[in-house]
Structures are given as structure tokens and as C-alpha cells.
N, C-alpha and C positions, 0 to 999 in steps of 0.2 A: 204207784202208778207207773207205766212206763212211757215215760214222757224224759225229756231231757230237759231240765230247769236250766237256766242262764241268770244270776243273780249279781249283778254289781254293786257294791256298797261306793255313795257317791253323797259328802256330805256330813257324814254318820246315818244317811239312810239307805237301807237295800231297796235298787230297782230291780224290779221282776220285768225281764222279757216276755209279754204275753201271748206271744204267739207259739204252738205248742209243735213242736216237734218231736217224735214218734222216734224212740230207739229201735235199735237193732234187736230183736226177739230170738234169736237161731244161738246153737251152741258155741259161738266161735267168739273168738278175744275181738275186739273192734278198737281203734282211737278216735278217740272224740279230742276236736281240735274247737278252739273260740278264739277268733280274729278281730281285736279292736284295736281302728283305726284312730288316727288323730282328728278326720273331721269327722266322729260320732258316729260312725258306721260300724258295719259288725256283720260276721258270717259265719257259720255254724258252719262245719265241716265233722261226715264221718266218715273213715277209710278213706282219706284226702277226696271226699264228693261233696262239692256243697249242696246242703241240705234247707237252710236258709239264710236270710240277708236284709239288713235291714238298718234302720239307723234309730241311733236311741232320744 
């Protein structure tokens, strides 16, 4: 799929981010960045754009 999964192990168990966010499809190299915060929040960034955001 081209999707960008976000999976945290919390516990001994993996949380899945379920909201899906859609990579970059074109020939070029990209960085993909995952921002988490100390109050539970989080932000998907690609080529430094946030893409999304959300708190877990």
C-alpha cells in the first residue's frame, strides 16, 4: 500500500495510528519526519510540511 504507517510499541503492545496518510508517489528521495510530544500529541511531517497531527 502506499500509505505511511505510524506504529508505537506502548506497554509491549503496538499502537497503530489510524488515520492514513498518503505518501509521496513521484521519483524523488523525500524525508519523512514523526514528532512525539510529551503531552501525547504527534505530527507527521514530509519534506518538513505537516501532513498530519494528532494526539494518541
Amino acid at each position: 500500500t502506499k500509505k505511511v504507517h505510524a506504529i508505537l510499541t506502548y506497554n509491549g503492545t503496538n499502537q497503530l495510528i489510524k488515520k492514513d496518510v498518503p505518501c509521496e508517489t513521484d521519483q524523488l528521495t523525500h524525508v519523512y519526519t514523526f514528532v512525539l510530544r510529551p503531552d501525547a500529541t504527534y505530527t507527521i511531517l514530509i519534506d518538513n510540511v505537516e501532513k498530519q497531527t494528532g494526539s494518541l
